[in-house]
N, C-alpha and C positions, 0 to 999 in steps of 0.2 A: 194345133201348133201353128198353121197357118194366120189363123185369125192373131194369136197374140204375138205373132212374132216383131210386129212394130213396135209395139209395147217394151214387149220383153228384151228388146237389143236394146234400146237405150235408158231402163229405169231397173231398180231393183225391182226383181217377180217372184216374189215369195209366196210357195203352193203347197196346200194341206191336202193329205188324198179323200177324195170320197168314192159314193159306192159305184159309179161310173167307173172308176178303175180299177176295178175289183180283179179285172182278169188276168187269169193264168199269175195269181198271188200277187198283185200289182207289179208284173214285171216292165210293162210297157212305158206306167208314171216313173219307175224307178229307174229306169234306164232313162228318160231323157228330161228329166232336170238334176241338179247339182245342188242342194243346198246344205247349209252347213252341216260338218261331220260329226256334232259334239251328240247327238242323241243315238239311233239304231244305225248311223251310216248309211242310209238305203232313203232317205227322204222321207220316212215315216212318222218321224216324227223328231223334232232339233228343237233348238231355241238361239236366238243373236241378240246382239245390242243397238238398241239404235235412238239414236239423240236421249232422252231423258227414260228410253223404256226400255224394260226385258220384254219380248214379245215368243212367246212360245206357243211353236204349233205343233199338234199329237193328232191321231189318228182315232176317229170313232168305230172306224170300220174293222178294228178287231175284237169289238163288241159284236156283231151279226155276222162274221163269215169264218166261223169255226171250221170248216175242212181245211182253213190254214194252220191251225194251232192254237190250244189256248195259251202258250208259252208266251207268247207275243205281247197278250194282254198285260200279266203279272210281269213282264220286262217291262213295257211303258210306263208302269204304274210306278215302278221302283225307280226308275230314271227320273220321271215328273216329278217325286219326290223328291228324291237331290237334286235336280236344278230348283226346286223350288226352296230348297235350305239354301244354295247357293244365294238366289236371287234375293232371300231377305234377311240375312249377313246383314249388320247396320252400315256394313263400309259399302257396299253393292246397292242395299237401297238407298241409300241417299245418291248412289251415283246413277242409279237407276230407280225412280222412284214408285212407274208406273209401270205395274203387272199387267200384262195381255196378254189374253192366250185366245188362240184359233183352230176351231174343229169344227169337221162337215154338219154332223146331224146333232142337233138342237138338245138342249136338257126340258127346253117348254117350249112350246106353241100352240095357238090356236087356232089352228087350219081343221077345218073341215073335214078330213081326212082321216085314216087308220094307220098314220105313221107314227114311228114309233114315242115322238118328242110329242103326241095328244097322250099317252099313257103314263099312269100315276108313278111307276118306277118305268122310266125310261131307261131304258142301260146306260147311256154318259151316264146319266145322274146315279143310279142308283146301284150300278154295277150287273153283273152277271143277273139271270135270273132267278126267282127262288132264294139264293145263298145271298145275294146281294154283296159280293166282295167286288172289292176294285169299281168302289163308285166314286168318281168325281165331282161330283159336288162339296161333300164335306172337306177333301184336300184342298179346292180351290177357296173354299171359306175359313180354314184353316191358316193358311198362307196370307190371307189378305188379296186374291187376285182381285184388283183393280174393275176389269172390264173382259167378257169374253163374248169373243165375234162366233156366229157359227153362219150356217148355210141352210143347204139342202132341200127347204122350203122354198117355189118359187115365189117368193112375196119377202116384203119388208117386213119387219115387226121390233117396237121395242118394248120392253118389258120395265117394270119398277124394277129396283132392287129387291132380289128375293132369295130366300134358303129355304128349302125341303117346305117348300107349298104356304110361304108365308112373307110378305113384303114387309121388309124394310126399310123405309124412307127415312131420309135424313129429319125430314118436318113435313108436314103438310104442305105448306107453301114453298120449299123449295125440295122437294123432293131428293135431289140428285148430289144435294150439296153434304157431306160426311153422313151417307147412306150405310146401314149398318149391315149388307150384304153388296154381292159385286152385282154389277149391272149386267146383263145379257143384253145382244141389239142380233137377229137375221136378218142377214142380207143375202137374199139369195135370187133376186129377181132381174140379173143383170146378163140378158142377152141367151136366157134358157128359148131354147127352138122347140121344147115340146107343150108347155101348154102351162098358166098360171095355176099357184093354188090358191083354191079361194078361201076366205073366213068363215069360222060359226059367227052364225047371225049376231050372237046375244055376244058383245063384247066382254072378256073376261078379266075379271079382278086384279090380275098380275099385267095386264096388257097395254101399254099406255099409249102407243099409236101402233098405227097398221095399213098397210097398203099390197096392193098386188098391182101397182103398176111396173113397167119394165123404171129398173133404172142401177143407180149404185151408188157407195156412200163413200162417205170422203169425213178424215180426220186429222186434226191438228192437236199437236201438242203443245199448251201454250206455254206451261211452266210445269213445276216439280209439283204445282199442286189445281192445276185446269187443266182439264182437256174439252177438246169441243171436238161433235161430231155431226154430219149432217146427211139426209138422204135427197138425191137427185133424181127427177124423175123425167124418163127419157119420154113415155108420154105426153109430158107435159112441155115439153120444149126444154129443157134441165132447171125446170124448177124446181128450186129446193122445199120439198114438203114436209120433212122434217128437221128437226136440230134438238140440241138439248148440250146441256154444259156440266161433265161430270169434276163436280170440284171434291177432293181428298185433303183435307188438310193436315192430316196425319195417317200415311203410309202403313197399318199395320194389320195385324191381324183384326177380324171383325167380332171375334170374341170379347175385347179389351170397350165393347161399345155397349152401351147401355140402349138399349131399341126395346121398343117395346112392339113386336111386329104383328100383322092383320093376317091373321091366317086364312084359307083360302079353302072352299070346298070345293075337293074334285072333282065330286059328282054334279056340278053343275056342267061340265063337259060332255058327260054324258058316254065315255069310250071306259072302257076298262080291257085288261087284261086276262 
């Protein structure tokens, strides 16, 4: 609290829990920020407006810490659902055209590691284990969500546009411009004190850059139908290592798109479940 408190007094500081705060039922993040009341009331998860976007942030963490409840989960799920009717209302999206949504642990990665976003049904994505209910991925492709930030991973990483282990590019050549799934971008490498994570060697299919240097990213909204985003790296003196240009030039669902998408084998990762 110390560390962001300069930050946090004079800019908006908007915080999605992860598994760091997992204790004693996230009571300690829930007591000491305040943010919007329209979702659980408790920080867990809300949504607000801001300039040209709906930015909606939910909780991954009541996918893996069941001695809270599973009630939790099927509550967010049903709220994300209605703000997500809400948010694509023709009078709301055009007032708000760009869908964001921000959660800790990842739907993909390719880290090196036995977390759970290297696994083929990762719980965001594909819900509970086994039964596989209350997966988000298909809600957020449903919806048309825009762009989703996650965490968790120390390192950077963006991803192609993709659904259920298949990219979606707008074209070859411009990739990112009316991409027929939302983009994923982690950023989770911004000032962790325990240790980087690193990459599988063999860069994978869905991955389009990647970095595990310290740094953080930064985005601008330019119109109702660009957005630009870029990655900072505090190694490097703040050199920007990454950028890319997410252009939509029709806000809707990603059904209504004709993509013919490059499906992706799992098994090239090499982790299973």
């Amino acid at each position: 609290m110390n560390e962001i408190q300069e930050i946090a007094a004079y800019v908006p500081y908007m915080v999605a829990p992860g598994n760091h705060e997992r204790a004693y039922n996230f009571s300690n993040y829930k007591s000491r920020f305040s943010m919007p009341s329209n979702g659980d009331g408790e920080n867990l998860w809300y949504s607000y407006n801001f300039g040209l976007a709906h930015i909606i942030s939910f909780s991954t963490e009541v996918y893996f810490w069941w001695e809270f409840g599973f009630a939790q989960i099927a509550n967010q799920y049903r709220w994300l659902e209605q703000d997500l009717q809400w948010a694509t209302a023709p009078e709301n999206r055009t007032k708000y055209p760009w869908i964001i949504t921000m959660g800790h642990q990842p739907m993909y990665c390719s880290n090196a590691n036995q977390d759970d976003c290297t696994f083929y049904d990762s719980r965001p994505r594909s819900g509970l284990p086994y039964i596989h209910t209350f997966g988000l991925e298909k809600l957020f492709y449903d919806y048309g969500v825009d762009l989703e930030l996650w965490a968790h991973e120390h390192s950077y990483e963006r991803l192609w546009p993709i659904y259920n282990w298949t990219v979606y590019e707008g074209s070859w050549n411009e990739p990112y411009t009316n991409p027929g799934a939302p983009t994923h971008v982690i950023s989770g490498s911004a000032g962790c004190y325990s240790k980087h994570n690193p990459f599988l060697n063999q860069t994978q299919l869905y991955s389009a850059f990647r970095s595990d240097d310290y740094g953080y990213s930064r985005m601008k909204i330019i119109n109702s139908t660009h957005l630009y985003m870029e990655q900072v790296s505090d190694d490097q003196g703040g050199k920007v290592i990454d950028n890319f240009t997410l252009i939509r030039e029709k806000h809707e669902p990603y059904s209504n798109h004709k993509h013919k998408g490059i499906s992706i084998e799992y098994k090239s990762i090499g982790y299973h479940h």
